[in-house]
C-alpha positions in Angstrom: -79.5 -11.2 -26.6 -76.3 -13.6 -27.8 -73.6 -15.2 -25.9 -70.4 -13.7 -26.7 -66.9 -15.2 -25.4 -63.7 -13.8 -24.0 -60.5 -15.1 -26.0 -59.5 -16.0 -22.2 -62.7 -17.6 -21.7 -62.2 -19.9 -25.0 -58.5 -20.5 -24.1 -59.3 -21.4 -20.6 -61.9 -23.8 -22.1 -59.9 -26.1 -24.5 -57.4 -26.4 -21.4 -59.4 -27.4 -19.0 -60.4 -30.0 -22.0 -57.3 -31.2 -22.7 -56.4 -31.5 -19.2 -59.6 -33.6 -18.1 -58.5 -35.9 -21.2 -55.4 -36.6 -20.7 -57.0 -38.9 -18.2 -60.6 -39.5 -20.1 -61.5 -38.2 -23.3 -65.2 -39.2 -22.4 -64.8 -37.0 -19.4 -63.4 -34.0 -20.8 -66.1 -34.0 -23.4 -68.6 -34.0 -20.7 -67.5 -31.6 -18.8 -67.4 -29.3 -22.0 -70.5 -30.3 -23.3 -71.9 -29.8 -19.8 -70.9 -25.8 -19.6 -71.6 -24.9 -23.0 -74.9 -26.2 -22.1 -75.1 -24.1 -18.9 -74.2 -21.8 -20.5 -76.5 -21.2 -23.0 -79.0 -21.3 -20.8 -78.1 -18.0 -19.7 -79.8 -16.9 -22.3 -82.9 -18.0 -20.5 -82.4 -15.7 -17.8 -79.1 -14.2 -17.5 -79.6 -12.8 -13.7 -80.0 -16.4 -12.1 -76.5 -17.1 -10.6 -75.0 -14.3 -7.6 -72.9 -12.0 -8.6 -69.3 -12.8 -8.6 -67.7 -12.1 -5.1 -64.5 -12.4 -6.3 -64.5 -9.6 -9.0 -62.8 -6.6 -7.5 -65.0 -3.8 -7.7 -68.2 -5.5 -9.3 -70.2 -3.0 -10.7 -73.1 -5.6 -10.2 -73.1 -6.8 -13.5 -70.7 -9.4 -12.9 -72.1 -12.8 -12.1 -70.4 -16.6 -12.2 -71.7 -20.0 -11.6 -69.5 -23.1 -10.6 -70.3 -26.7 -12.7 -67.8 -29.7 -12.5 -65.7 -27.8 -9.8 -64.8 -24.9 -13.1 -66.2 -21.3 -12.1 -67.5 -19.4 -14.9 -67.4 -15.6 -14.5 -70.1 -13.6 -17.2 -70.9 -9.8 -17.6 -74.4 -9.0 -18.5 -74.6 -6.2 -20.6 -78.3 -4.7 -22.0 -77.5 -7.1 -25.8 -75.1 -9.7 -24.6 -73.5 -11.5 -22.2 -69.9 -11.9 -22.3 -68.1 -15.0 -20.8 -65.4 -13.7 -18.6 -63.3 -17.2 -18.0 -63.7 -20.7 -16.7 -61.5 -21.6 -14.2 -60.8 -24.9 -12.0 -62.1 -23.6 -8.4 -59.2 -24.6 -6.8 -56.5 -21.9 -9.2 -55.4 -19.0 -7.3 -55.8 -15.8 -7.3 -59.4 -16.3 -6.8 -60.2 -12.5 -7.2 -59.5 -10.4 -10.4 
């Protein structure tokens, strides 16, 4: 099993980065550092967060955990599990 990422998912990332350091740079790295981390620990066991009840028409394999108030959507699929996007819980539209 391998972590694969969105291009949405990495885009989304490196804003919410830049955003959280335009006020801390120590911050932002921690917040980064804290959902890679989180992550990768998917890895672990991939079916440990709900699933995502604000994906339209989940076919169940659509799960999301929140960390540092960013929501990060992921599709398990039978070799990999695909980050989705990371977004700031407070963006709207919350469904997709």
């Amino acid at each position: 099993m391998r972590i694969v990422w969105s291009k949405q998912a990495v885009l989304q990332l490196e804003k919410a980065y830049q955003d959280i350091a335009l006020d801390s740079i120590q911050a932002a790295a921690k917040v980064k550092d804290d959902l890679q981390e989180k992550i990768a620990g998917l890895l672990d066991f991939p079916e440990r967060y709900p699933l995502d009840k604000f994906r339209k028409n989940n076919s169940g394999k659509v799960r999301a955990f929140e960390k540092h108030r960013y929501r990060v959507a992921y599709q398990v699929e039978k070799d990999h599990i695909r980050i989705l996007r990371i977004r700031h819980t407070s963006m709207l539209p919350l469904d997709y």
